[in-house]
N, C-alpha and C positions, 0 to 999 in steps of 0.2 A: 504493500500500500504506500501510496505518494502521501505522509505524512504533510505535506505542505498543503495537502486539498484535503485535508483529514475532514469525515462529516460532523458536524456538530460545531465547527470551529467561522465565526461568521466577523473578521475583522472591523466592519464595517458599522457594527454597532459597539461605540461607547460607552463600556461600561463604565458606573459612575463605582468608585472605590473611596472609600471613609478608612483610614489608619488609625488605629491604637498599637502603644508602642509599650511593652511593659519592660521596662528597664532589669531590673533584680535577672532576668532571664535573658535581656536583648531579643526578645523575643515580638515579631510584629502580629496582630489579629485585625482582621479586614472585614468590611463591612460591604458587599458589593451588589449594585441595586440596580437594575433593569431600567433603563431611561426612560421606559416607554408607560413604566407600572409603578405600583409602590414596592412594588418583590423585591426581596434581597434574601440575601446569602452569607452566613455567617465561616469565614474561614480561619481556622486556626486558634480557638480562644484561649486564654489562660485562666486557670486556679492558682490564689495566691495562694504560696506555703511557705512559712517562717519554719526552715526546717529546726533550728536549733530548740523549739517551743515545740513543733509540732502541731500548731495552729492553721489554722484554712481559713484563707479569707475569701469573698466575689466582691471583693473592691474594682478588681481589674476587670472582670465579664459584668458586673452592677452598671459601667458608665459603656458599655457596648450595647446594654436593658435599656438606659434612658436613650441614646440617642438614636436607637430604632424605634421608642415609642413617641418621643419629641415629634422626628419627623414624619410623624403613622407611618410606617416600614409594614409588612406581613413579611415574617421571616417564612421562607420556606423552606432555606437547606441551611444545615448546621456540618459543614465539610470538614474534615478531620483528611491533612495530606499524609498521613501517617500516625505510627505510632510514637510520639517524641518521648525521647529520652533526657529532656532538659527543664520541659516543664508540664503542671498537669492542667489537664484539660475540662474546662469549664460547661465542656458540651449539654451535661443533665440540667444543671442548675439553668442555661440560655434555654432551653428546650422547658423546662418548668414554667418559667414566665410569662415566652411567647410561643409557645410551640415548634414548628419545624420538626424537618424529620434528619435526625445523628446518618452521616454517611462516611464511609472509609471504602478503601479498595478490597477485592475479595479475596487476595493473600492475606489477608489479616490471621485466616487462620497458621499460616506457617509459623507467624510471629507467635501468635498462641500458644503454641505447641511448644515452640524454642524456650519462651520464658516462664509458661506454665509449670514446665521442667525446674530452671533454675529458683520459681520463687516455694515450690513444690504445692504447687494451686491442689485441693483434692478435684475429685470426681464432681464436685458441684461446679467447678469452671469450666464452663464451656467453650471447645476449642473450637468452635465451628461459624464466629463471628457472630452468635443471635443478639449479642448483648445489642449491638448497631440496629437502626433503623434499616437501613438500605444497604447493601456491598456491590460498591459499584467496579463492573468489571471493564477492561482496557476497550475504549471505544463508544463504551456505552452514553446517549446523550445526555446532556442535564437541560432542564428550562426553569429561569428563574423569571417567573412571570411571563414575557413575549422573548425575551431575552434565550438565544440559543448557546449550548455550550457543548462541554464533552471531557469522558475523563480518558486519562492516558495513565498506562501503567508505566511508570519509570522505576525503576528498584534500581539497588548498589549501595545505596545508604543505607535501609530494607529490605528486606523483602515485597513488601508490601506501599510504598511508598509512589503515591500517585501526584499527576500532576493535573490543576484543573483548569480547565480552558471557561471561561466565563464572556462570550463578546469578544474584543479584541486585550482580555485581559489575561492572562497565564499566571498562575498561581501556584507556585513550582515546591511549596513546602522546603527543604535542609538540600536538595536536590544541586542545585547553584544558590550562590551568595553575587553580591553585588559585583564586577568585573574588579575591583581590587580586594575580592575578601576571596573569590575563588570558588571552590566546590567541599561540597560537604565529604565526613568522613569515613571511609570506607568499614571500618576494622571492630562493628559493633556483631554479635550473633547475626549469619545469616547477612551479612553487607560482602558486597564484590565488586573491587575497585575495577574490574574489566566491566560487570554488567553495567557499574554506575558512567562509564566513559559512554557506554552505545545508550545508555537513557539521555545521558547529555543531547547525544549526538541527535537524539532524536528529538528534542524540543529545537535544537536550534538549526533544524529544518523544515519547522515552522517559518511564516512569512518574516522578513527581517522587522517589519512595523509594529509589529505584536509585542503588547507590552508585557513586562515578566515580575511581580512580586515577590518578593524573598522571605522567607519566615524569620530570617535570624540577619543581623547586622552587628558585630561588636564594634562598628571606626576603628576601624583600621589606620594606625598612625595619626589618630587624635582626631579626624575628622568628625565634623556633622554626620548625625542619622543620616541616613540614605536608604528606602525602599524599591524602586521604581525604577526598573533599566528595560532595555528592549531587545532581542533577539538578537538583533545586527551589533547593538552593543557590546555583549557578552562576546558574542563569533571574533570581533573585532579586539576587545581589549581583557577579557576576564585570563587574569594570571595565571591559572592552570588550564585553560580548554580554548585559548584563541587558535583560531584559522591557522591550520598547522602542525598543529600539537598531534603526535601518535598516537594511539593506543597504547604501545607498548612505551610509549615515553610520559604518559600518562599515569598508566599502573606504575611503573617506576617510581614514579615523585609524589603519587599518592599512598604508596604502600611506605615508604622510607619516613613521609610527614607524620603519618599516623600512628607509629611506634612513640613517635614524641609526644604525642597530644594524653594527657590527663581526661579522666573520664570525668564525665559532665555533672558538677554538683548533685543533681537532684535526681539522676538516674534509675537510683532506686525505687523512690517511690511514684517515680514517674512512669515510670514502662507497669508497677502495677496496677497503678488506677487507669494509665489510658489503654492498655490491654484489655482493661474493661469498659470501654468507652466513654471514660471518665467518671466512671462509678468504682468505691474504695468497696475492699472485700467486705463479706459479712461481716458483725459484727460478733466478739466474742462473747457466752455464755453472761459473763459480767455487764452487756450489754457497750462495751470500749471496742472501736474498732483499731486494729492491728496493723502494721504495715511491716513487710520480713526485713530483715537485712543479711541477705544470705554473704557469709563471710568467703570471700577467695571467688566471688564467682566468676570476677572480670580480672584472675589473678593473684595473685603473691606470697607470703612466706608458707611454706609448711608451716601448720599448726597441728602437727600431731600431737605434740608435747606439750598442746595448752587444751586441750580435748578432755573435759569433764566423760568418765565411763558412766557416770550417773551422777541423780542428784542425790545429796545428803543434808 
């Protein structure tokens, strides 16, 4: 398929986009409304969490509440481009107030499966994505309002990890970063810096005018936020994937970066609640809910010698 005529992808309508920016995460959530209707589309949102409390706040999905009822919005889709590892996902709480229907792509189950393992989820977790409203598979349309779209499966970062076409808008989730932040990282369960090069390769064979939103920004060398680049942009100047760039000299410099990178603050309790599509496990018998912290999952010292054989 000529991904540049790809169906559901309509450049010519203007999608209108509203940014929220939660700092603590560098994390962006998008607001993006049908020009022609009041529909919109909730991409990306955040749950605050003060990990060192253990507190949850919707201070940061609360002002994404008011300014779709401000300006009478009808939310119809609550889009999740993945399962993030960095921050948690406000989708029940947006989905409580105004409705909408929670969507991810339909590998969500692989992700399932991978960290249902490491968090040791029992037989009550469902690997099979129901926890989601909709599992949207590669090509499948979206319509927000009169507004046409279409999702694209791009994985590398995950398995699971889509990219959403909204109008002449793309919405590319941890996928690409702005042309000097580069591309996301390969080396999480389930991520392949080969597949993540030909998912690249595949957005930016879309029309070069199509705009591109990025879920994560840290400024890069002090700079100002920066959301908002375009296809030809990225081909032209993004520091890992400009016009040029190999495959094999791709996976190179992204397997060699990613040895160095620290894993993402919030990780843990991130990948369990959004594995659940933003919903935290049951609660325990005490009625306290739990979140694991599986020790060595992503890594390091033997701890045989610190292994309680029981408790006393």
């Amino acid at each position: 398929m000529n991904h540049a005529t790809q169906p559901g992808i309509d450049i010519a309508t203007r999608a209108q986009v509203t940014t929220f920016f939660d700092e603590p995460t560098n994390t962006l959530s998008y607001v993006v409304k049908d020009p022609g209707s009041n529909a919109c589309a909730v991409v990306d949102s955040v749950l605050n969490l003060d990990y060192p409390s253990g507190s949850i706040s919707t201070a940061g999905a609360d002002q994404i509440i008011s300014y779709i009822r401000e300006q009478q919005l009808e939310l119809e889709w609550i889009l999740e481009t993945h399962v993030h590892a960095d921050h948690l996902s406000a989708a029940p709480h947006i989905r409580r107030e105004l409705g909408g229907k929670i969507a991810i792509g339909s590998h969500i189950a692989v992700v399932q499966e991978t960290f249902g393992t490491i968090f040791n989820a029992g037989p009550g977790f469902a690997r099979d994505g129901s926890q989601f409203d909709v599992l949207l598979r590669d090509g499948d349309s979206i319509k927000v309002g009169g507004m046409t779209g279409c999702a694209l499966h791009t994985p590398g970062h995950t398995p699971a990890c889509m990219t959403y076409v909204l109008g002449d808008a793309a919405f590319v989730g941890d996928t690409l970063f702005m042309p000097d932040g580069g591309t996301a990282r390969a080396d999480f369960p389930g991520g392949d810096a080969r597949i993540l090069f030909r998912s690249i390769q595949r957005i930016l064979s879309l029309p070069g005018e199509l705009r591109i939103f990025v879920c994560h920004d840290y400024l890069p060398n002090g700079r100002e936020l920066e959301y908002e680049t375009t296809v030809a942009a990225e081909l032209q100047d993004n520091i890992h994937v400009h016009r040029g760039i190999s495959e094999d000299a791709f996976v190179e410099m992204r397997t060699a970066r990613d040895v160095t990178l620290g894993m993402p603050t919030l990780i843990l309790p991130s990948l369990q609640v959004n594995m659940r599509a933003g919903y935290f496990p049951p609660a325990a018998g005490t009625g306290q809910v739990f979140l694991q912290l599986p020790v060595n999952a992503f890594g390091g010292a033997d701890i045989t010698d610190f292994t309680a054989t029981e408790d006393k």
